[in-house]
N, CA, C and O atoms as a GROMACS GRO file, in nm:
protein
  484
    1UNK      N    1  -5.850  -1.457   1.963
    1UNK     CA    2  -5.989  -1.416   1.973
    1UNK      C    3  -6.046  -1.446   2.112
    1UNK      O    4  -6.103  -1.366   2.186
    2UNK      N    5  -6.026  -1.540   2.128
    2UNK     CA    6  -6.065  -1.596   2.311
    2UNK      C    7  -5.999  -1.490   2.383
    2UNK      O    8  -6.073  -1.418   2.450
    3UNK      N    9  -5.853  -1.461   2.385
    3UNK     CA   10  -5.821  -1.318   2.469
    3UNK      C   11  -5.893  -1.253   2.485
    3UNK      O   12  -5.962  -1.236   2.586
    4UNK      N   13  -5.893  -1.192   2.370
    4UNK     CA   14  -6.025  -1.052   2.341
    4UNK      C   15  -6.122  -1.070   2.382
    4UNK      O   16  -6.174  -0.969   2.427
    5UNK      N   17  -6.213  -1.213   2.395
    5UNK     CA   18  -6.358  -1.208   2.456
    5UNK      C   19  -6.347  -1.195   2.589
    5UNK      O   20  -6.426  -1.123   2.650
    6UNK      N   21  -6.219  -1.281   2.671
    6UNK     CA   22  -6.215  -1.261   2.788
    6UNK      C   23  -6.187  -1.121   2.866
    6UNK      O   24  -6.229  -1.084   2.975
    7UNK      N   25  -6.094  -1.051   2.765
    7UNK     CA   26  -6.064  -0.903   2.835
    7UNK      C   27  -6.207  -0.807   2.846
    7UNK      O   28  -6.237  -0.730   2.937
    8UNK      N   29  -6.280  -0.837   2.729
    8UNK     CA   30  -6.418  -0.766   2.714
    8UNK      C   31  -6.481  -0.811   2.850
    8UNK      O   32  -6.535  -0.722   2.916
    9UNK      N   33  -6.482  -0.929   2.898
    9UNK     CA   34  -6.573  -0.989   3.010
    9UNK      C   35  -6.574  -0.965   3.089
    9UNK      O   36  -6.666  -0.938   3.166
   10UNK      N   37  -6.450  -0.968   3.098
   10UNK     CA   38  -6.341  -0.882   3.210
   10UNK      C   39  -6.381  -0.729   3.268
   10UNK      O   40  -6.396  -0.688   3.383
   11UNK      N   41  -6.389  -0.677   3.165
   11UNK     CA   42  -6.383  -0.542   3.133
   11UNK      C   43  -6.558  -0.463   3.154
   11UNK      O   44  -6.619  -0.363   3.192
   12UNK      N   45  -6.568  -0.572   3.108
   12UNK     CA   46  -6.750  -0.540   3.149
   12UNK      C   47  -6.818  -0.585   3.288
   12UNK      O   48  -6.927  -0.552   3.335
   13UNK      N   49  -6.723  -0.668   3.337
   13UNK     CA   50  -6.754  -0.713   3.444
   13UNK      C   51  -6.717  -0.616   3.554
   13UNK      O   52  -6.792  -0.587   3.647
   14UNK      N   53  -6.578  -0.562   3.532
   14UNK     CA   54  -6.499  -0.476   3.656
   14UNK      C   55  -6.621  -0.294   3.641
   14UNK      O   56  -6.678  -0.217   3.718
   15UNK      N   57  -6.608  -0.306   3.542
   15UNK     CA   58  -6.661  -0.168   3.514
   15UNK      C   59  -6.802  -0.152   3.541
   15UNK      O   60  -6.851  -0.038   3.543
   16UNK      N   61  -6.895  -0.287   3.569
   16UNK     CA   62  -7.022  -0.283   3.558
   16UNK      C   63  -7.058  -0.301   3.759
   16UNK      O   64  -7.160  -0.284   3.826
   17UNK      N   65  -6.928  -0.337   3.790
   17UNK     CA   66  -6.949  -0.335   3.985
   17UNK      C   67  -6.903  -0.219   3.999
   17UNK      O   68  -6.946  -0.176   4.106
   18UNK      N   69  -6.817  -0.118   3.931
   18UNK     CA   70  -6.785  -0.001   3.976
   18UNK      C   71  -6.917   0.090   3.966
   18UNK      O   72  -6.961   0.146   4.067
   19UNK      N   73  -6.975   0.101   3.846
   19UNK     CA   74  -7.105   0.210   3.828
   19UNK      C   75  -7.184   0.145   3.916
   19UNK      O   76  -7.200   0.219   4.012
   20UNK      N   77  -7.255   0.015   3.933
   20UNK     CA   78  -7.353   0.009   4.048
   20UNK      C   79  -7.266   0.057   4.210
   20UNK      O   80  -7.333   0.117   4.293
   21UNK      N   81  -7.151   0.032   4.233
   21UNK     CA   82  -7.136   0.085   4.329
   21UNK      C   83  -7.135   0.261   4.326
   21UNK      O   84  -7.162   0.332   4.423
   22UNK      N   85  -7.104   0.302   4.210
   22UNK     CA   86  -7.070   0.456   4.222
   22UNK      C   87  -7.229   0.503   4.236
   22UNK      O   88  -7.240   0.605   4.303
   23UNK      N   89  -7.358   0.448   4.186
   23UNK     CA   90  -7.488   0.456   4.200
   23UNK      C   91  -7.561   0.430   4.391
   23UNK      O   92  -7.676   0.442   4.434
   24UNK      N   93  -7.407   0.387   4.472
   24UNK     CA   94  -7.464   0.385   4.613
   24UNK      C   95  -7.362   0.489   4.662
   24UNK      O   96  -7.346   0.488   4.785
   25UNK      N   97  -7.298   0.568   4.602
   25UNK     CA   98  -7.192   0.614   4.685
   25UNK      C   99  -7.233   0.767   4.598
   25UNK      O  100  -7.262   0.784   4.479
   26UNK      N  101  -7.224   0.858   4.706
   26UNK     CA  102  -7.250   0.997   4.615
   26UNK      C  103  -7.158   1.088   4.702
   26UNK      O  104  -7.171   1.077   4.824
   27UNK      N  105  -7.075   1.166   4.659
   27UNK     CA  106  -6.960   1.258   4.714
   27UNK      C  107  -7.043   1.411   4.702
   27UNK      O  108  -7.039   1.469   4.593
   28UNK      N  109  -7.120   1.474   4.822
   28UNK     CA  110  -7.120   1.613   4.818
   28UNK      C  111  -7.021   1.704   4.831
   28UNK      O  112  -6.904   1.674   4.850
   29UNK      N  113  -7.067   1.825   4.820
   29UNK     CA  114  -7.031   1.955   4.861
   29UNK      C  115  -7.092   1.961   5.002
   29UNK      O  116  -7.197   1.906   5.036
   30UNK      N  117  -6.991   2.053   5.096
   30UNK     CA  118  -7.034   2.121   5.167
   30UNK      C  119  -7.157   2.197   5.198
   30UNK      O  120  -7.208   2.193   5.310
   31UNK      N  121  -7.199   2.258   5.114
   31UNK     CA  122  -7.309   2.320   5.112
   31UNK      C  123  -7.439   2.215   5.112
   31UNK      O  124  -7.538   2.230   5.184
   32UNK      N  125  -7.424   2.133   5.042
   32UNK     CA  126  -7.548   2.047   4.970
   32UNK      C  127  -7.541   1.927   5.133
   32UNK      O  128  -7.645   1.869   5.165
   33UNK      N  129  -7.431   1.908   5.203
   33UNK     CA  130  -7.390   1.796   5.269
   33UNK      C  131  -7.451   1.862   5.387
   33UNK      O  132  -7.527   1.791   5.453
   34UNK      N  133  -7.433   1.982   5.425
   34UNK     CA  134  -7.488   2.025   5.546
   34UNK      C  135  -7.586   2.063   5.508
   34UNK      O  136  -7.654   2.022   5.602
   35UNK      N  137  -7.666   2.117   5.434
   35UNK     CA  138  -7.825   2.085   5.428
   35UNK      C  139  -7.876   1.982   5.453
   35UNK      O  140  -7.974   1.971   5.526
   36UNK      N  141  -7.829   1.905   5.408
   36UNK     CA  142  -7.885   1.716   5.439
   36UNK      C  143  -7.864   1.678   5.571
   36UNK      O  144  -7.949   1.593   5.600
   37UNK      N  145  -7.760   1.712   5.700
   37UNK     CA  146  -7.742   1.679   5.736
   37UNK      C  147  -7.800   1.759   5.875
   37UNK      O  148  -7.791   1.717   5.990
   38UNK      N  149  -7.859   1.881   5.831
   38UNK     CA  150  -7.895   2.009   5.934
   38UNK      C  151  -8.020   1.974   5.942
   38UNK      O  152  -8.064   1.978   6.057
   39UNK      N  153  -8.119   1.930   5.834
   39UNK     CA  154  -8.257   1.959   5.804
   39UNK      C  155  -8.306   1.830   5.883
   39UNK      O  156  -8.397   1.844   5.965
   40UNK      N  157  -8.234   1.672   5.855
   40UNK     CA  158  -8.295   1.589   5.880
   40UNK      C  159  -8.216   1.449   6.002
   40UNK      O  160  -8.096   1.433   6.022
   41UNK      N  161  -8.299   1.392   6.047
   41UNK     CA  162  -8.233   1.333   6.148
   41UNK      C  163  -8.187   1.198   6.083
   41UNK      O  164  -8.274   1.115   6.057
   42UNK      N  165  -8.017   1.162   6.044
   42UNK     CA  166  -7.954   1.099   5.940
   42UNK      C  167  -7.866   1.007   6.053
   42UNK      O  168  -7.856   1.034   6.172
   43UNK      N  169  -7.807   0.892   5.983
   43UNK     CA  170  -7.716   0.794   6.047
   43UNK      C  171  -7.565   0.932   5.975
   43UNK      O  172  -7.504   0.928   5.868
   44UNK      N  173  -7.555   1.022   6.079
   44UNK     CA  174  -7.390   1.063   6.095
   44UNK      C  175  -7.302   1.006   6.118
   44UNK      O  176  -7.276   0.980   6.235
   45UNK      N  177  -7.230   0.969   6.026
   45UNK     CA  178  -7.086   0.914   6.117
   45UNK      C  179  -6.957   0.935   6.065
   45UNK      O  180  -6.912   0.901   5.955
   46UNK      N  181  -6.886   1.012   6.185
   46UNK     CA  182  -6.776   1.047   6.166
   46UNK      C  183  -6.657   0.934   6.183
   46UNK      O  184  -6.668   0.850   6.272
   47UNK      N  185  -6.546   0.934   6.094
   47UNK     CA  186  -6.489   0.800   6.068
   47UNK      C  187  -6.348   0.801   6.112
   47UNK      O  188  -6.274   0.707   6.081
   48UNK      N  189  -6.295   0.927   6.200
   48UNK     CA  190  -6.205   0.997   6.249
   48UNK      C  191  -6.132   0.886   6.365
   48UNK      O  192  -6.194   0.780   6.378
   49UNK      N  193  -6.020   0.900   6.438
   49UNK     CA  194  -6.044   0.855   6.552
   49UNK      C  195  -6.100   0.920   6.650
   49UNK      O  196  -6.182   1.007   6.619
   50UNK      N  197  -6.072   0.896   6.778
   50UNK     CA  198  -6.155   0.880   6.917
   50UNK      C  199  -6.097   1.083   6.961
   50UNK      O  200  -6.173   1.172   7.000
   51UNK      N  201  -5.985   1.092   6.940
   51UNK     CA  202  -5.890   1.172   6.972
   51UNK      C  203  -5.908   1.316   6.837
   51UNK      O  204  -5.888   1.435   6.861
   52UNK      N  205  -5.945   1.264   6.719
   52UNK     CA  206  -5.978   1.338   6.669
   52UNK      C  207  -6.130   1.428   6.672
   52UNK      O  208  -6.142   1.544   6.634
   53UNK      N  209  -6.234   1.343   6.726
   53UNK     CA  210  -6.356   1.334   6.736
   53UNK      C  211  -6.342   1.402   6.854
   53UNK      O  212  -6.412   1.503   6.851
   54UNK      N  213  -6.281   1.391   6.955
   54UNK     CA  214  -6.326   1.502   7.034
   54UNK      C  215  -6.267   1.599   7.016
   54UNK      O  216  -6.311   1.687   7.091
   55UNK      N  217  -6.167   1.642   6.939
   55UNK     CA  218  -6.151   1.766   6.921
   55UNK      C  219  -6.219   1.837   6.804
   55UNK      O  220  -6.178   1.916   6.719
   56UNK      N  221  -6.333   1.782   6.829
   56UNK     CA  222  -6.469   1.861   6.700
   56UNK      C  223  -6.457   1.800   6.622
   56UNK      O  224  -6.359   1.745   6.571
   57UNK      N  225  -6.619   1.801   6.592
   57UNK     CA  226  -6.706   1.720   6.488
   57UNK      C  227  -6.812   1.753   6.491
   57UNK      O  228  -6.856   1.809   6.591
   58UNK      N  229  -6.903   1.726   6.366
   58UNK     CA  230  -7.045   1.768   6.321
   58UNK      C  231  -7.132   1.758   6.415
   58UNK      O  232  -7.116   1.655   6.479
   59UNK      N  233  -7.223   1.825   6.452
   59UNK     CA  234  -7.320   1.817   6.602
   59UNK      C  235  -7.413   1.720   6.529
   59UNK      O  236  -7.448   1.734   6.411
   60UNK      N  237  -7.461   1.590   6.637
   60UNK     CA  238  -7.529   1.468   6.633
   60UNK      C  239  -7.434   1.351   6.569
   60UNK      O  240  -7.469   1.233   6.568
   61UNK      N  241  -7.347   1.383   6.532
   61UNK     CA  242  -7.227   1.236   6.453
   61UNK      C  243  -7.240   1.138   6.575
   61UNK      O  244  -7.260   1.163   6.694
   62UNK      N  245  -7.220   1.016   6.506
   62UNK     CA  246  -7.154   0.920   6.633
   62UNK      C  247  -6.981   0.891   6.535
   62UNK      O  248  -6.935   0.908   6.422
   63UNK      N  249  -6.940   0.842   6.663
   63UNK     CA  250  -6.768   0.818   6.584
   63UNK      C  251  -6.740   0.668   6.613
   63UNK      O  252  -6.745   0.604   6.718
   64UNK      N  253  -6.702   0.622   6.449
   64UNK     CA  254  -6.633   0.494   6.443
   64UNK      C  255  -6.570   0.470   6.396
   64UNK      O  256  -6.586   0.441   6.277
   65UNK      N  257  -6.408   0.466   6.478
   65UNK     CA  258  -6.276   0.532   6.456
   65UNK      C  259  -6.265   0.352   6.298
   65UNK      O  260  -6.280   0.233   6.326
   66UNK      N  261  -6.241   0.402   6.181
   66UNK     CA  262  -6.194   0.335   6.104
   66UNK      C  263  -6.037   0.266   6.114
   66UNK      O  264  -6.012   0.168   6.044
   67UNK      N  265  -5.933   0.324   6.204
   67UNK     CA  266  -5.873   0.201   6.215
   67UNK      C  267  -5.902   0.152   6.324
   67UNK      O  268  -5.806   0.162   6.399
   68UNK      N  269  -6.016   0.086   6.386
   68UNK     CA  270  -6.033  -0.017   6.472
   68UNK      C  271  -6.114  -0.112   6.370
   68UNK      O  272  -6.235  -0.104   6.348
   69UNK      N  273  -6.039  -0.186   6.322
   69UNK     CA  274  -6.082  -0.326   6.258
   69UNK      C  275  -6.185  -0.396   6.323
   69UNK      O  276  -6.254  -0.458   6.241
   70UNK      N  277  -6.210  -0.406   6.403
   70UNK     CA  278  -6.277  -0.501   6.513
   70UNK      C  279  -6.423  -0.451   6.503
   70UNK      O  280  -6.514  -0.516   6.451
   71UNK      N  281  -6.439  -0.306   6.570
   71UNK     CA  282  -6.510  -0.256   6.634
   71UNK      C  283  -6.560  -0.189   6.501
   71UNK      O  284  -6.683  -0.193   6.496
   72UNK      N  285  -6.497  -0.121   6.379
   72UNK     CA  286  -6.529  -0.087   6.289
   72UNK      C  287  -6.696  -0.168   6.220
   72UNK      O  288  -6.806  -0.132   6.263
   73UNK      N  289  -6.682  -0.255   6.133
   73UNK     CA  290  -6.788  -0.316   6.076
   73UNK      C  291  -6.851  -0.363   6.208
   73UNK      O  292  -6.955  -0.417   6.170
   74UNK      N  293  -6.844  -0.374   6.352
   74UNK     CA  294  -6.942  -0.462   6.423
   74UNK      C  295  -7.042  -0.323   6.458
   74UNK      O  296  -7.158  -0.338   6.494
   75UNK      N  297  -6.990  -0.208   6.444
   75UNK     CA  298  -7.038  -0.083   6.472
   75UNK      C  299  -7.194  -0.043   6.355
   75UNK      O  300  -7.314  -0.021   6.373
   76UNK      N  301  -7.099  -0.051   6.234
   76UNK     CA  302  -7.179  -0.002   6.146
   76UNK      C  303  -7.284  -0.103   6.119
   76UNK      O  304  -7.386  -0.065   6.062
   77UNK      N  305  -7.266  -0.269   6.164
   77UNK     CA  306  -7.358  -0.326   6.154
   77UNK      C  307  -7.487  -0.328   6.197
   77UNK      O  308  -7.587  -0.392   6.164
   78UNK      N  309  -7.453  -0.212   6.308
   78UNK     CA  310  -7.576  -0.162   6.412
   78UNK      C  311  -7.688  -0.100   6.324
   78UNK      O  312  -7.809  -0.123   6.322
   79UNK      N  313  -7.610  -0.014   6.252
   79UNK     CA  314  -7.724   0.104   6.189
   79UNK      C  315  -7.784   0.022   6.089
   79UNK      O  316  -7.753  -0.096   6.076
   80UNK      N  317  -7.894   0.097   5.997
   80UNK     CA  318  -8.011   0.042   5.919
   80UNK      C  319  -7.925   0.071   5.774
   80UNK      O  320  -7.877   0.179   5.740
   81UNK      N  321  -7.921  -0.048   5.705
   81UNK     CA  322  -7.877  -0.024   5.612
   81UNK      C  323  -7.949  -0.016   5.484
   81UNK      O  324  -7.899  -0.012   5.371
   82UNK      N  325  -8.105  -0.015   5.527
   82UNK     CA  326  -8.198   0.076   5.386
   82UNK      C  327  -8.175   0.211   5.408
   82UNK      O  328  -8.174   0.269   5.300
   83UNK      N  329  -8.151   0.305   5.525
   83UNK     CA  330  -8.137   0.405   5.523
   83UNK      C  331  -8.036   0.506   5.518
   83UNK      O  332  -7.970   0.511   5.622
   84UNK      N  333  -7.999   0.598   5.419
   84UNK     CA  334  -7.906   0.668   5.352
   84UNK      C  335  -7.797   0.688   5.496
   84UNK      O  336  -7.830   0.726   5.609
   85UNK      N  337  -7.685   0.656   5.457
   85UNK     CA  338  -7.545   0.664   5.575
   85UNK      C  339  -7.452   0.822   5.527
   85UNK      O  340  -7.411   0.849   5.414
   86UNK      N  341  -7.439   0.910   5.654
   86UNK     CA  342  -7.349   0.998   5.559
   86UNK      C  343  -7.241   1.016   5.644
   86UNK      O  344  -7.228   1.064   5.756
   87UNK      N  345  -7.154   0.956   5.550
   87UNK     CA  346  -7.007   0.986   5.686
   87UNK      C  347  -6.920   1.080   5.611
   87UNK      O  348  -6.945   1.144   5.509
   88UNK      N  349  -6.824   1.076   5.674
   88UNK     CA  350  -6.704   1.204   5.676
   88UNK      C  351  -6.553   1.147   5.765
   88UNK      O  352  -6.559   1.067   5.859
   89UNK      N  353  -6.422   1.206   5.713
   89UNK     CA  354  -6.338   1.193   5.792
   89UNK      C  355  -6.260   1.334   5.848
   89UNK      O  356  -6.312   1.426   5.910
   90UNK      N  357  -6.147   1.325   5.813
   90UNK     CA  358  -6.062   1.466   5.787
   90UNK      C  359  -6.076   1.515   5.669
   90UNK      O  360  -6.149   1.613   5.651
   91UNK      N  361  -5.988   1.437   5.538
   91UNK     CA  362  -6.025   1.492   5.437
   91UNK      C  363  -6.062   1.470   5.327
   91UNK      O  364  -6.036   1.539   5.229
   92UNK      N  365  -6.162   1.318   5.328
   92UNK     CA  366  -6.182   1.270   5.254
   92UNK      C  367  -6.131   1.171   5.206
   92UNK      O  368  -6.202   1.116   5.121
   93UNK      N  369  -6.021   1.117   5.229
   93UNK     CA  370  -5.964   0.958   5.212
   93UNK      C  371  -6.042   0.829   5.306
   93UNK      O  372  -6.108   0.732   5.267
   94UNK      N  373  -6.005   0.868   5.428
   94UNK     CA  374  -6.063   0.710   5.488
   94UNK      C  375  -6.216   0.705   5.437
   94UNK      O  376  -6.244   0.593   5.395
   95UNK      N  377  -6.344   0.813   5.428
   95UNK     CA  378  -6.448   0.848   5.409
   95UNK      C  379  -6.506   0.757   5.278
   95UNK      O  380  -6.616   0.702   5.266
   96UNK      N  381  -6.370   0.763   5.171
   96UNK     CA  382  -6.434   0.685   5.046
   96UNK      C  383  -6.394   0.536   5.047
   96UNK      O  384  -6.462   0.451   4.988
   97UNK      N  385  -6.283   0.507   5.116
   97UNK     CA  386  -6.251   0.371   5.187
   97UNK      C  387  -6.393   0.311   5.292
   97UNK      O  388  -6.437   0.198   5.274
   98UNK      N  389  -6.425   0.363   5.351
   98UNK     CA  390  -6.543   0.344   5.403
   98UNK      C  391  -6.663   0.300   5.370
   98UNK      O  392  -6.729   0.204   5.410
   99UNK      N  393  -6.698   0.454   5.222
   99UNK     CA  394  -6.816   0.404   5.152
   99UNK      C  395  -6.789   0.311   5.077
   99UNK      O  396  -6.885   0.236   5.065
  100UNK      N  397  -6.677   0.272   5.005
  100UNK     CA  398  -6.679   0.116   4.950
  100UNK      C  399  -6.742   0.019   5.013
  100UNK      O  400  -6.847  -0.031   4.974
  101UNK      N  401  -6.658  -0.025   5.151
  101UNK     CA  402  -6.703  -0.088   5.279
  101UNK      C  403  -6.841  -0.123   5.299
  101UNK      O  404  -6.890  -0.236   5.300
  102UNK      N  405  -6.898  -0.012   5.315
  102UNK     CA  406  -7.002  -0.012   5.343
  102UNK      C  407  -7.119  -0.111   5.214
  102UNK      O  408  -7.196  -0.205   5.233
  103UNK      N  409  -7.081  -0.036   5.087
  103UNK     CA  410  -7.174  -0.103   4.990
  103UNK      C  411  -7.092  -0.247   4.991
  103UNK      O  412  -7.100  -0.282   4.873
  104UNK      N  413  -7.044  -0.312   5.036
  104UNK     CA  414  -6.992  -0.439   5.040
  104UNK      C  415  -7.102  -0.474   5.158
  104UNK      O  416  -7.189  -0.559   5.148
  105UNK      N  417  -7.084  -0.409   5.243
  105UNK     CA  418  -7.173  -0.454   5.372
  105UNK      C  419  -7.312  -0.462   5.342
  105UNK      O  420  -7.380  -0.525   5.422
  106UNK      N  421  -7.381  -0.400   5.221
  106UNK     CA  422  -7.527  -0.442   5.197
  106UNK      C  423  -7.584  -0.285   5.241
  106UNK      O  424  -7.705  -0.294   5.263
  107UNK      N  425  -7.534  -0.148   5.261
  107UNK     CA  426  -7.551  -0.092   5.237
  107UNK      C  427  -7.636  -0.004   5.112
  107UNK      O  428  -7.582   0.009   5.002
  108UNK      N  429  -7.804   0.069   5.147
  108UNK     CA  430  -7.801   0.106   4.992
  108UNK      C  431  -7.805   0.277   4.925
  108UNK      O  432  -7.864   0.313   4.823
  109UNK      N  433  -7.713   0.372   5.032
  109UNK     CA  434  -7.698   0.472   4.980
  109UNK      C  435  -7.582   0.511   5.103
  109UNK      O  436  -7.592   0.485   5.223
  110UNK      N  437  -7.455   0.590   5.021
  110UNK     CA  438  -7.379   0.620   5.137
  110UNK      C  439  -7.341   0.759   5.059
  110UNK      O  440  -7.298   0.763   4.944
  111UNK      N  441  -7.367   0.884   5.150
  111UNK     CA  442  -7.320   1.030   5.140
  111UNK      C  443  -7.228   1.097   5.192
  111UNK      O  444  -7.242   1.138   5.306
  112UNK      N  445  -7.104   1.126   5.117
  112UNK     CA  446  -6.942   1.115   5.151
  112UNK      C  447  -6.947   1.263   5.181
  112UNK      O  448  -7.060   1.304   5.155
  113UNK      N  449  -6.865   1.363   5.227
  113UNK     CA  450  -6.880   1.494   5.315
  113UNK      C  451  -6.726   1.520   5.141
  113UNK      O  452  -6.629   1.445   5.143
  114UNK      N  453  -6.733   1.584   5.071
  114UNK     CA  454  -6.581   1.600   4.963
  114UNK      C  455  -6.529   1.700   5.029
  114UNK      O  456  -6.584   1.807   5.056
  115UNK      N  457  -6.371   1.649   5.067
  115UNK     CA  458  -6.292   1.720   5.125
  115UNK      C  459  -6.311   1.696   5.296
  115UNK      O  460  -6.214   1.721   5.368
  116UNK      N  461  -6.393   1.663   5.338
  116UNK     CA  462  -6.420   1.648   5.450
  116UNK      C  463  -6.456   1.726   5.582
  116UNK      O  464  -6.519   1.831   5.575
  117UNK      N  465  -6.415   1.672   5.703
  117UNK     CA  466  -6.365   1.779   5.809
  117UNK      C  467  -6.339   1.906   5.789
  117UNK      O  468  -6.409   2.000   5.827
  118UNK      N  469  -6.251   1.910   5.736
  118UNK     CA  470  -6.184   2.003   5.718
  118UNK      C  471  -6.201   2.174   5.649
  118UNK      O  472  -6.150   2.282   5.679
  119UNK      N  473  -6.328   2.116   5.514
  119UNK     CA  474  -6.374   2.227   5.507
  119UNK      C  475  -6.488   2.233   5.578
  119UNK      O  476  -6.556   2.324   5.531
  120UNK      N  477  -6.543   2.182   5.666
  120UNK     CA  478  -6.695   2.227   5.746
  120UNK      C  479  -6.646   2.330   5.874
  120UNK      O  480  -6.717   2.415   5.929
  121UNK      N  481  -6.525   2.302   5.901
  121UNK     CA  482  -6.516   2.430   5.997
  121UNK      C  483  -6.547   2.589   5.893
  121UNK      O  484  -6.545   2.700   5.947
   0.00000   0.00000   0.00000
């Protein structure tokens, strides 16, 4: 019986940091992502490297190449983190690695680009 209460605890516990985080993390569409991102002046950030970023990216992004460990979180620590973050990579992997990140960092809304890069051309 003690098992069972603990797996429940467990279970309520893991599952109850996933929905508040999935409540800071929201995955658009294309369509819906570049409206948001055309209309209003937003913390862009592309999560690409240095090398990828200049070979095109969203007009106004800044780039903070996610494998630089270092420079990564000292970067994003810059921006305001009451105000909604919307990043993007290539194709959507490092992007949701990121928005985790981020709501760890005290982040309280992060807007993921689904699929990424890749379909905005």
């Amino acid at each position: 019986m003690k098992n069972v209460l603990k797996i429940m605890f467990l279970s309520g516990f893991f599952f109850g940091a996933r929905a508040q985080e999935s409540k800071k993390i929201e995955v658009l569409d294309r369509t819906t992502y570049k409206e948001a991102v055309s209309n209003n002046k937003v913390q862009l950030v592309d999560v690409r490297t240095p090398k990828e970023f200049k070979n095109g990216h969203i007009e106004g992004a800044i780039n903070i190449d996610f494998f630089s460990k270092d420079l990564f979180e000292e970067s994003f620590e810059k921006l305001n983190k009451d105000l909604p973050v919307y990043i993007y990579c290539r194709s959507g992997g490092r992007s949701q690695v990121t928005a985790r990140k981020l709501v760890k960092m005290g982040f309280s809304k992060i807007y993921d680009l689904k699929g990424g890069f890749l379909i905005w051309k």
